[in-house]
DSSP file (Angstrom, degrees, kcal/mol; ACC not computed):
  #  RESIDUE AA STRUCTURE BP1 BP2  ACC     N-H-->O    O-->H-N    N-H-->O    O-->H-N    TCO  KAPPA ALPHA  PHI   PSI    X-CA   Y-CA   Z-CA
    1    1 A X              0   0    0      0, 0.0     2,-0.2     0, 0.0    96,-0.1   0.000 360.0 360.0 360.0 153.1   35.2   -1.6   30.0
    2    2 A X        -     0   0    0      1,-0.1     4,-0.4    59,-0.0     5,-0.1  -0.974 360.0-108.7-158.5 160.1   32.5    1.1   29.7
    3    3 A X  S  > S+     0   0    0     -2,-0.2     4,-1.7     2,-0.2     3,-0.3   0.760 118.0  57.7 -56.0 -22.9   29.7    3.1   31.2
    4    4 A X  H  > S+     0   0    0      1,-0.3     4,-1.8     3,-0.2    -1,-0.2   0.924 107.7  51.0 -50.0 -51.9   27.1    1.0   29.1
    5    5 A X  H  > S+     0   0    0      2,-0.2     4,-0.8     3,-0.2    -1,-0.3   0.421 109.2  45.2 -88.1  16.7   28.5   -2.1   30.8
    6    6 A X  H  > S+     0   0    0     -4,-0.4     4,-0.5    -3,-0.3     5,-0.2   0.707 115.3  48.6 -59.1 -58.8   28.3   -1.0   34.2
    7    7 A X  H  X S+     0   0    0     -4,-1.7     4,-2.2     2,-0.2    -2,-0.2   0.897 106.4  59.9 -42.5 -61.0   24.9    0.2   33.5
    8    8 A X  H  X S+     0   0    0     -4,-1.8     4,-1.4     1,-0.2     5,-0.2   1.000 109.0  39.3 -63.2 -66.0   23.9   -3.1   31.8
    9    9 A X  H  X S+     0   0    0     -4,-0.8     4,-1.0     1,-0.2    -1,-0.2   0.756 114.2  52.8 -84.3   4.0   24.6   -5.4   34.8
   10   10 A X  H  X S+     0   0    0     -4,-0.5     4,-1.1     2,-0.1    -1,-0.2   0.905 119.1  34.5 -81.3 -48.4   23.2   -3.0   37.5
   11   11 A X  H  < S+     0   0    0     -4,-2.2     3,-0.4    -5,-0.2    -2,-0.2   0.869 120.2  55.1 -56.4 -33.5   20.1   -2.6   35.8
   12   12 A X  H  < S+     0   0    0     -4,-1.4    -1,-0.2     1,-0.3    -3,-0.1   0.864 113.9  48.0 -44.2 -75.1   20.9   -7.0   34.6
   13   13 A X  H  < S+     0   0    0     -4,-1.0     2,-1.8    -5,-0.2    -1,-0.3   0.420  86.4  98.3 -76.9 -27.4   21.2   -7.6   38.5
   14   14 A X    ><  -     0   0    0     -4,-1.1     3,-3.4    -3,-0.4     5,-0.2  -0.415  51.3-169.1 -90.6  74.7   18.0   -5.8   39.8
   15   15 A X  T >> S+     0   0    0     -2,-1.8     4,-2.2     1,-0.3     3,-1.0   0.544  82.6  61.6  -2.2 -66.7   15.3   -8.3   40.3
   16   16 A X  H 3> S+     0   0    0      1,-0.3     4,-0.8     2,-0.2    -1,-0.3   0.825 114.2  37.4 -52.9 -27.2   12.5   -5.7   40.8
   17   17 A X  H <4 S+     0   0    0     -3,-3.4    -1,-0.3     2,-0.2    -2,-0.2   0.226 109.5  60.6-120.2  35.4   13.1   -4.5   37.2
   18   18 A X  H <4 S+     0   0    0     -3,-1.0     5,-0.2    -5,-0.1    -2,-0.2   0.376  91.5  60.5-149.2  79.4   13.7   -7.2   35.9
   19   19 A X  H  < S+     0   0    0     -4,-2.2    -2,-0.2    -5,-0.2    -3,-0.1   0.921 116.9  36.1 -61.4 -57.6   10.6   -8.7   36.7
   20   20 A X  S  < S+     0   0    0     -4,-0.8    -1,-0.2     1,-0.2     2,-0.1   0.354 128.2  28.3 -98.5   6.3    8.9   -5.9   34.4
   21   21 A X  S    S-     0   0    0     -3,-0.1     5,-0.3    17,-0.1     4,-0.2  -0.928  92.7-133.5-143.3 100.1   11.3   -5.5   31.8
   22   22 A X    >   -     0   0    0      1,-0.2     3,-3.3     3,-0.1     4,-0.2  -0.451  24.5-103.3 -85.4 166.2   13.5   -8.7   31.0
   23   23 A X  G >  S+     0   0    0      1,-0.3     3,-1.2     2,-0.2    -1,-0.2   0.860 116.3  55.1 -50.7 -40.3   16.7   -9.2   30.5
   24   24 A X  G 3  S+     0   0    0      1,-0.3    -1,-0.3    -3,-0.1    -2,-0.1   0.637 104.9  59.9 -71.9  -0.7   16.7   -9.5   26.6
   25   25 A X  G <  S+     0   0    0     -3,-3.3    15,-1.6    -4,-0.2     2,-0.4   0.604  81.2  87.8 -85.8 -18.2   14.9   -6.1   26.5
   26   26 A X  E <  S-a   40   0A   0     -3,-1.2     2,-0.5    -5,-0.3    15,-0.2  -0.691  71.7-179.0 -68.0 131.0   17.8   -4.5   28.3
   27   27 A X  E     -a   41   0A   0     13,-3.4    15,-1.8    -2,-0.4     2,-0.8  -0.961  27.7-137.5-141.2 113.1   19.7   -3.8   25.0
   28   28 A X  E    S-a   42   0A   0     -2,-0.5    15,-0.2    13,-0.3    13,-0.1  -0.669  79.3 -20.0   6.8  45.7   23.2   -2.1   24.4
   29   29 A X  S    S+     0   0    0     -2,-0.8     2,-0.2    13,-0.7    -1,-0.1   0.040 125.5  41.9 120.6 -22.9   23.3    0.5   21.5
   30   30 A X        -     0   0    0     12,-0.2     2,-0.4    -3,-0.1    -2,-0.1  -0.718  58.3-148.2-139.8  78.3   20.5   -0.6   19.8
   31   31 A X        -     0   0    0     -2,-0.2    -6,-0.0     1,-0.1    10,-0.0  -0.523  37.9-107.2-107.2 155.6   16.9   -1.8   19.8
   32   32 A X    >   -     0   0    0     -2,-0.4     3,-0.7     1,-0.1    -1,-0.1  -0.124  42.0-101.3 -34.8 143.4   15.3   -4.4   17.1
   33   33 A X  T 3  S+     0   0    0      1,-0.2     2,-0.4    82,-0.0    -1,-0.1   0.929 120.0  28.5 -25.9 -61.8   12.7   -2.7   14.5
   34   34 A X  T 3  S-     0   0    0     81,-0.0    -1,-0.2     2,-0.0    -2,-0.1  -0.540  85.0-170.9-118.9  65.0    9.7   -4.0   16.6
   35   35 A X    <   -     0   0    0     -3,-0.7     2,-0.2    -2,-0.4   -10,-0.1  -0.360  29.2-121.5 -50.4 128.9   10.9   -4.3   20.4
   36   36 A X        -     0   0    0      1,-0.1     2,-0.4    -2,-0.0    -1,-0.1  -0.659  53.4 -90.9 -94.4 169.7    8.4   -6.0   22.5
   37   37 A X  S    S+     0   0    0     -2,-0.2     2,-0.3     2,-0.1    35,-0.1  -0.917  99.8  56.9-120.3 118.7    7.7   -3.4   25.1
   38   38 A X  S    S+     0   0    0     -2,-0.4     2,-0.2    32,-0.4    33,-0.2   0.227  76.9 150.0 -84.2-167.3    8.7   -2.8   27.5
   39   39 A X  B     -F   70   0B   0     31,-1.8    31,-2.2    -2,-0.3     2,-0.4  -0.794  32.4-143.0-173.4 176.6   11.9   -2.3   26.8
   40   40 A X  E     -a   26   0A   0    -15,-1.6   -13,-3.4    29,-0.2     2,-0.5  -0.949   5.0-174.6-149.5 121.1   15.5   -0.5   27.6
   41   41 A X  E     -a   27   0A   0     27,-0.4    27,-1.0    -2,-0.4     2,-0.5  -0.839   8.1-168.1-116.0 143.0   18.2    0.8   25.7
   42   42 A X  E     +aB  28  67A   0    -15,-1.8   -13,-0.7    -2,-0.5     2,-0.2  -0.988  22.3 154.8-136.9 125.3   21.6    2.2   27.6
   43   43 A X  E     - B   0  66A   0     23,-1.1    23,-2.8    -2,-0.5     2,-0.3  -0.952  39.9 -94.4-147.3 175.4   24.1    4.2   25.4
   44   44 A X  E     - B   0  65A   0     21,-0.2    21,-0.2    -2,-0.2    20,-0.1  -0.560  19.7-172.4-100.0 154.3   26.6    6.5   25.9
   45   45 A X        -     0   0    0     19,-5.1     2,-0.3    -2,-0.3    20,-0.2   0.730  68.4 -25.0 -92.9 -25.1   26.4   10.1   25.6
   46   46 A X        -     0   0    0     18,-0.5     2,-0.3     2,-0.0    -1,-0.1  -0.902  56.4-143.6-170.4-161.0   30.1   11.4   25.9
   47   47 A X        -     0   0    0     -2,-0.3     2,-0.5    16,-0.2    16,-0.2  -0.780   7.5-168.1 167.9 127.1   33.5   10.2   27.6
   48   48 A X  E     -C   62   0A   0     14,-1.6    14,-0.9    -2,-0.3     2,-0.4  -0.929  10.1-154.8-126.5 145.8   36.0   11.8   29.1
   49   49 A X  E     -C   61   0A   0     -2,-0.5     2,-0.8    12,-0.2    12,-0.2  -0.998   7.5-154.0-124.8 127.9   39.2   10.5   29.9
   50   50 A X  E     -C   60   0A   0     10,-1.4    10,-0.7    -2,-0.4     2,-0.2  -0.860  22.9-156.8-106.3  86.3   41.3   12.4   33.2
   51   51 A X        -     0   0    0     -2,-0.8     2,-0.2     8,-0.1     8,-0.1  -0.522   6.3-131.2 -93.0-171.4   44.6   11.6   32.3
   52   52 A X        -     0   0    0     -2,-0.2     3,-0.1     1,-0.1     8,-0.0  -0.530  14.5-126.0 -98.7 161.1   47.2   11.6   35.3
   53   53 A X  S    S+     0   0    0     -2,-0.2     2,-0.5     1,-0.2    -1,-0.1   0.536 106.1  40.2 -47.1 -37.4   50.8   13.6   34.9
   54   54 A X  S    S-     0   0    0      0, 0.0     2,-0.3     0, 0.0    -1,-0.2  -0.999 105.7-119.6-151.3 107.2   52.8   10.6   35.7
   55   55 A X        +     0   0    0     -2,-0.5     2,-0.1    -3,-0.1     4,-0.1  -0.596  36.2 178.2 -78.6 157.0   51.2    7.7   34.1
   56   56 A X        -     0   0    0      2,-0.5    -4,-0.1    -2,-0.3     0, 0.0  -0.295  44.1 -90.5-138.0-168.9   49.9    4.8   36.2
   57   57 A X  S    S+     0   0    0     -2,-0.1     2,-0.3    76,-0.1    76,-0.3   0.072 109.2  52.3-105.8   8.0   48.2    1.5   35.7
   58   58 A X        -     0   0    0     74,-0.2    -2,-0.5    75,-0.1     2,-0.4  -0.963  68.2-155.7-138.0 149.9   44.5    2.7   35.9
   59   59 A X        -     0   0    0     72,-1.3    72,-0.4    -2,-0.3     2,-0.3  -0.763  28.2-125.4-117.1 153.1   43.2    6.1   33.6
   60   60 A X  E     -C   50   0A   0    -10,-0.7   -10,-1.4    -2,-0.4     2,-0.2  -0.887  29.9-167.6-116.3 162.0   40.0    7.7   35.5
   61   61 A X  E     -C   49   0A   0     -2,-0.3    68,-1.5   -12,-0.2     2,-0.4  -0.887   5.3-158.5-154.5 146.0   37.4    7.6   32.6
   62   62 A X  E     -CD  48 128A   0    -14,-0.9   -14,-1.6    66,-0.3     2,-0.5  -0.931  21.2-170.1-174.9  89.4   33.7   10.0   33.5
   63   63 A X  E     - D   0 127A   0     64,-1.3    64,-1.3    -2,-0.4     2,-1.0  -0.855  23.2-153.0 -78.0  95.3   30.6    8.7   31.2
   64   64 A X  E     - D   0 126A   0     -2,-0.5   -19,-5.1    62,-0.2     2,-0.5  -0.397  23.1-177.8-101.4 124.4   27.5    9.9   30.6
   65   65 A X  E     -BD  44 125A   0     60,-1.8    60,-1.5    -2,-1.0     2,-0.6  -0.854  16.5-146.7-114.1 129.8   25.5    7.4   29.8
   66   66 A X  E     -BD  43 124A   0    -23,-2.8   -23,-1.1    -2,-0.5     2,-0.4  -0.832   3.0-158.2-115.5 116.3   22.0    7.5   28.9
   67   67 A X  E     -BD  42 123A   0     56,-2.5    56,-4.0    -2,-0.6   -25,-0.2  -0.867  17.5-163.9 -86.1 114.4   18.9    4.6   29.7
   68   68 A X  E     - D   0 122A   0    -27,-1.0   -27,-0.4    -2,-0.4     2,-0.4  -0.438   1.8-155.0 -30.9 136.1   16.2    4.9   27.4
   69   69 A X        -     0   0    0     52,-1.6     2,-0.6    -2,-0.2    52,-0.4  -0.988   7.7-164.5-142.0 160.1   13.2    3.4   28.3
   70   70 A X  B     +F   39   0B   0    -31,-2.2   -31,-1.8    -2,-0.4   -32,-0.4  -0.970  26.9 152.5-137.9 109.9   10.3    2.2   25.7
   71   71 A X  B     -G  119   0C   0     48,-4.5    48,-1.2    -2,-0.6    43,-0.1  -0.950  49.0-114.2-141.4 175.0    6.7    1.3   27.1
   72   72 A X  S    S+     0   0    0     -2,-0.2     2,-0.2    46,-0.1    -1,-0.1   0.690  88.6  14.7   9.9 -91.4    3.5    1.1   26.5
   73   73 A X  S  > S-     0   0    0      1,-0.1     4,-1.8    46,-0.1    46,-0.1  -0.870  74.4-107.3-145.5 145.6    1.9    3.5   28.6
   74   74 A X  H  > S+     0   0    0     -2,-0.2     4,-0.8     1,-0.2     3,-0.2   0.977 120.6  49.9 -39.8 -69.3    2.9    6.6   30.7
   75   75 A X  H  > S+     0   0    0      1,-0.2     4,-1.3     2,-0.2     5,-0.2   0.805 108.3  48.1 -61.7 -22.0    2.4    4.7   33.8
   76   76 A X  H  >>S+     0   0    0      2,-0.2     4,-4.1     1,-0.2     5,-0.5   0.935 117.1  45.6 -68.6 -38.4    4.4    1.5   32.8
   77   77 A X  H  <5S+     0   0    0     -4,-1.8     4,-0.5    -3,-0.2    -2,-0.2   0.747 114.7  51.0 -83.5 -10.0    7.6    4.2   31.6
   78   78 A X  H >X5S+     0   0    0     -4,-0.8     3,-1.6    -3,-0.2     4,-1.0   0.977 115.3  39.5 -64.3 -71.5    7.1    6.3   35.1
   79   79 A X  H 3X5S+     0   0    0     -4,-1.3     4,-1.1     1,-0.3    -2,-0.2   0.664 114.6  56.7-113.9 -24.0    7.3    3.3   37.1
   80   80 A X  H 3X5S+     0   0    0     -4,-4.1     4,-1.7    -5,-0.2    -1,-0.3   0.889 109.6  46.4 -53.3 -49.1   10.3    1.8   34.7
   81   81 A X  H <4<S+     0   0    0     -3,-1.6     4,-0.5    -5,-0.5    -2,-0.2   0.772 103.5  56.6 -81.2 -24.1   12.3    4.7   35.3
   82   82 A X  H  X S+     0   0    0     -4,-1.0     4,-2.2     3,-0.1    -1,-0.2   0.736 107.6  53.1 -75.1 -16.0   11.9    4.8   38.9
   83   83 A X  H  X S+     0   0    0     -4,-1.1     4,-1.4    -5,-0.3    -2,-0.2   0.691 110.6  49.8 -85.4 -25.7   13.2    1.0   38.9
   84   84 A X  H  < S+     0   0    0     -4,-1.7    -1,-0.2     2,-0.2     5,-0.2   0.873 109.7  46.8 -76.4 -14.3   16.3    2.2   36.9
   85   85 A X  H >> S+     0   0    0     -4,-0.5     4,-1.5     2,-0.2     3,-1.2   0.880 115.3  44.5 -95.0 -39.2   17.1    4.9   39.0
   86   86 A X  H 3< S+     0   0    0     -4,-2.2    -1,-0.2     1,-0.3    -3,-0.2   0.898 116.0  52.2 -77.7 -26.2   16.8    2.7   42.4
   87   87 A X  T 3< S+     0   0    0     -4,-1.4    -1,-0.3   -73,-0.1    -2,-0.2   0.340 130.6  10.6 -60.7 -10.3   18.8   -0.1   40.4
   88   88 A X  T X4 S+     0   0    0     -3,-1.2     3,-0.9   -78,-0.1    15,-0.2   0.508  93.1 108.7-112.1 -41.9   22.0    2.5   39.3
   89   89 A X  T 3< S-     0   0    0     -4,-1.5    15,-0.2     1,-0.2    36,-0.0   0.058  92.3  -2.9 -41.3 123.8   21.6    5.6   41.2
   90   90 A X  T 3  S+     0   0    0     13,-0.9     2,-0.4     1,-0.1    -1,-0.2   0.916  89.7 149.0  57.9  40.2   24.5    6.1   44.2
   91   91 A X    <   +     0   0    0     -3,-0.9    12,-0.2    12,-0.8    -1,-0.1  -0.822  21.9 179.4-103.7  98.7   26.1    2.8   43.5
   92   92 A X        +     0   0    0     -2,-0.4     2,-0.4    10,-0.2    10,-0.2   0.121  30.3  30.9 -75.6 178.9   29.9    2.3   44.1
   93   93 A X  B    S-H  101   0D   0      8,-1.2     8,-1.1     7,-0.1     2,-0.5  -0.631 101.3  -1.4  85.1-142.8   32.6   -0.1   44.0
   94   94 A X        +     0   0    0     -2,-0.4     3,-0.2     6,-0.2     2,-0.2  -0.857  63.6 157.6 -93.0 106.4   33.2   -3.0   41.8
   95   95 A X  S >  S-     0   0    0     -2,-0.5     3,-2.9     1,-0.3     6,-0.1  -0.732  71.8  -2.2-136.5 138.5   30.2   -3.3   39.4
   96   96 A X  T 3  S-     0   0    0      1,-0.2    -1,-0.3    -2,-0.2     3,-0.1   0.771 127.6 -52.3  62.8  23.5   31.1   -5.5   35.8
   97   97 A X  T 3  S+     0   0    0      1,-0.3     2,-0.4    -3,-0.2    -1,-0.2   0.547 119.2 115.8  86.4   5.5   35.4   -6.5   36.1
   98   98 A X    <   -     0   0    0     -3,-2.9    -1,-0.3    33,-0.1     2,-0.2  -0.844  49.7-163.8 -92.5 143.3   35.6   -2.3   36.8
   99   99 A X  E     +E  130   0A   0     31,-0.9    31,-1.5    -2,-0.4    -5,-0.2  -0.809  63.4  36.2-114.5-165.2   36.7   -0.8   39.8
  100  100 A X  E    S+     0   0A   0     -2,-0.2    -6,-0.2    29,-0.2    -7,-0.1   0.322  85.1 167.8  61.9   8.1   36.8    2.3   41.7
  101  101 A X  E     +H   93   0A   0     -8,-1.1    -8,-1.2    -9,-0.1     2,-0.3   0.111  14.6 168.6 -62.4 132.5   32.9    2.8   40.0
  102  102 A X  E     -E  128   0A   0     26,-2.1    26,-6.1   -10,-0.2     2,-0.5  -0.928  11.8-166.9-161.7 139.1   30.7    5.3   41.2
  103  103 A X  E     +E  127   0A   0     -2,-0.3   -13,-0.9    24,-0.3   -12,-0.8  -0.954   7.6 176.3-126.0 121.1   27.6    6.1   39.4
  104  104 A X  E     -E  126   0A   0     22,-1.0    22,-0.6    -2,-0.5     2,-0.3  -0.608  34.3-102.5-101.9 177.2   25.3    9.1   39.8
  105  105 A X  E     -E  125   0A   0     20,-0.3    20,-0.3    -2,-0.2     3,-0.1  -0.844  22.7-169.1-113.8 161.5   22.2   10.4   38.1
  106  106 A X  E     -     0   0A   0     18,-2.6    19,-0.2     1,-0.7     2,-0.1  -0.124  56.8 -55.6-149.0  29.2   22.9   13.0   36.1
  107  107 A X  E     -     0   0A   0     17,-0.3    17,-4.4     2,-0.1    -1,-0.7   0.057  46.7-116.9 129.2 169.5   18.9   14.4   35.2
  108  108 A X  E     -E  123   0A   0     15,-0.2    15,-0.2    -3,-0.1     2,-0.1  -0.889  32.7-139.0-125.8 133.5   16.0   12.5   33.7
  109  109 A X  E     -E  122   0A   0     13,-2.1    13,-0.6    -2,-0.3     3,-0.1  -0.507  31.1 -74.7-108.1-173.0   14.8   14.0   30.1
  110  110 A X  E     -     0   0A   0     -2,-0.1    -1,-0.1    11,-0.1     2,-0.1  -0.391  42.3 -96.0-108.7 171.8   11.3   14.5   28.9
  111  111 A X  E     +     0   0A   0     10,-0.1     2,-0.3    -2,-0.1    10,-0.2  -0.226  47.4 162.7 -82.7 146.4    8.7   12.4   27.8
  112  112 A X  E     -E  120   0A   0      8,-0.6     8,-3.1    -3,-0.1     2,-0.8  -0.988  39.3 -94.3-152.7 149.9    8.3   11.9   24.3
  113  113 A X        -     0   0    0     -2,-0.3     5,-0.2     6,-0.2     6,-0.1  -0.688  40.4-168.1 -72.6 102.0    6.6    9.5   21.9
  114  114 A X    >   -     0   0    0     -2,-0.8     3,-0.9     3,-0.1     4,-0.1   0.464  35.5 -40.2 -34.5-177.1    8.5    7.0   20.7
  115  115 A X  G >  S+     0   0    0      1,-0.2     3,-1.1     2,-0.2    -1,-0.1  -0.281 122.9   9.8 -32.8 137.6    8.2    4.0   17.5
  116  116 A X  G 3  S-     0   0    0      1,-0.3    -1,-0.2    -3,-0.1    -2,-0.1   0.334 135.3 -57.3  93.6 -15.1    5.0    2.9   17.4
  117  117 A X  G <  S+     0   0    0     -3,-0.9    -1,-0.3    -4,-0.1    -2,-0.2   0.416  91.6 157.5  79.8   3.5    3.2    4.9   19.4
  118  118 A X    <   -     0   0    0     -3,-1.1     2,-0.4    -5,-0.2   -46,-0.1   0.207  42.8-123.5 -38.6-178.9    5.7    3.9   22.4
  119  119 A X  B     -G   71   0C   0    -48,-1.2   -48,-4.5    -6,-0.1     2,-0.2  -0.953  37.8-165.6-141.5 125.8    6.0    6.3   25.6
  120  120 A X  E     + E   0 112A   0     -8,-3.1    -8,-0.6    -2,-0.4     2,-0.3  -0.673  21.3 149.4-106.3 178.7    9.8    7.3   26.0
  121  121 A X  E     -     0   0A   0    -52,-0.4   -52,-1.6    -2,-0.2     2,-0.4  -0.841  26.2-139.5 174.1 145.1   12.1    8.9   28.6
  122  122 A X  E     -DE  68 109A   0    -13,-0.6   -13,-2.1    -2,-0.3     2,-0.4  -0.971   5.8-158.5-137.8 177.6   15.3    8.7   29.6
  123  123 A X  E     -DE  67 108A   0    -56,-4.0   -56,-2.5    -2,-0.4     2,-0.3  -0.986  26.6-150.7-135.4 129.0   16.9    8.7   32.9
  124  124 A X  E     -D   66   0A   0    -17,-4.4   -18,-2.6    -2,-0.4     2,-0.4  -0.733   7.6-157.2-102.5 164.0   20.9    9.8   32.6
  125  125 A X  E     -DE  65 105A   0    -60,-1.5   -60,-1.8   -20,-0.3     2,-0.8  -0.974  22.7-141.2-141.7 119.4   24.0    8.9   34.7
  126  126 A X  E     -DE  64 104A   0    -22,-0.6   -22,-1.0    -2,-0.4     2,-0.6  -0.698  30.2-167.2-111.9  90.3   26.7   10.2   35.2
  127  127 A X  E     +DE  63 103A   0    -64,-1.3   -64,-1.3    -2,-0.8     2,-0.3  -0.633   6.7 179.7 -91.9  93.5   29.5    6.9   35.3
  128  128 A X  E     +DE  62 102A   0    -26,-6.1   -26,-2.1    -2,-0.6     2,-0.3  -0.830  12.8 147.7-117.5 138.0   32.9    7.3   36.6
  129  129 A X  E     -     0   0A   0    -68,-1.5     2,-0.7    -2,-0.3   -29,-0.2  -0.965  49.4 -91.5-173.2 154.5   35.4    4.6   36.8
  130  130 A X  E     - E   0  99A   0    -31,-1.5   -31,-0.9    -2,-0.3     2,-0.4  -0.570  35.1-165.1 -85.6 109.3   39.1    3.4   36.7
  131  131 A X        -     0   0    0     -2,-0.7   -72,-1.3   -72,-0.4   -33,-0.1  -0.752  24.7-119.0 -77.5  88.5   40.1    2.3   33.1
  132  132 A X              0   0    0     -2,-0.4   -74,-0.2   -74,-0.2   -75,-0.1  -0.293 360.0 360.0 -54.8 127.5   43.7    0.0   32.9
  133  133 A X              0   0    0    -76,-0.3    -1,-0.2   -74,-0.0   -75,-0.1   0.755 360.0 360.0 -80.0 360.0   45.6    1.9   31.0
């Protein structure tokens, strides 16, 4: 389990984005040479692991995991990024075969030209969730 795939199926799962981004643009580590755009890449930034005194059957695991997004235009990659953040932001529970999950946003970074002429951004998150050890 990881923050990427937590990340992957919230964003996966959110209808309104994606209607403007599809699913085979959300991409995992990586995007293609020539992506068509839009499109969205989620990796991680760091990883922490909490361990416990007294081991148990779960590790607490704290990701910060970072959404990329690749458009166009300014206005497509504002309006992209507000659909990632209402599709991860302040979600809890059991998201992706994890539990205990709770996901915050953890700052948005600045815009910058991408490949291509692209418009980037990312929006970061801050992923926490119980690991079997």
């Amino acid at each position: 389990m990881s923050g990427v795939m937590i990340i992957g199926a919230l964003l996966r799962a959110h209808a309104p984005l994606v209607q403007v981004v599809p699913e085979q643009w959300i991409k995992a580590g990586a995007l293609p040479e020539d992506p068509a755009l839009p499109a969205i890449l989620i990796r991680t930034v760091s990883s922490v692991d909490h361990p416990f005194l007294k081991k148990g059957a779960v590790n607490l695991v704290t990701e910060r995991i970072a959404v990329t997004v690749r458009a166009a235009s300014y206005r497509d990659q504002r309006a992209i990024i507000r659909l990632i953040r209402s599709a991860a932001a302040d979600k809890t529970g059991t998201i992706a075969g994890a539990a205990g999950v709770s996901v915050l946003t953890a700052g948005t970074g600045p815009d910058v030209r991408g490949p291509g002429n692209s418009f980037e951004q990312t929006q970061d998150f801050k992923v926490t969730f119980n690991e079997p050890t």
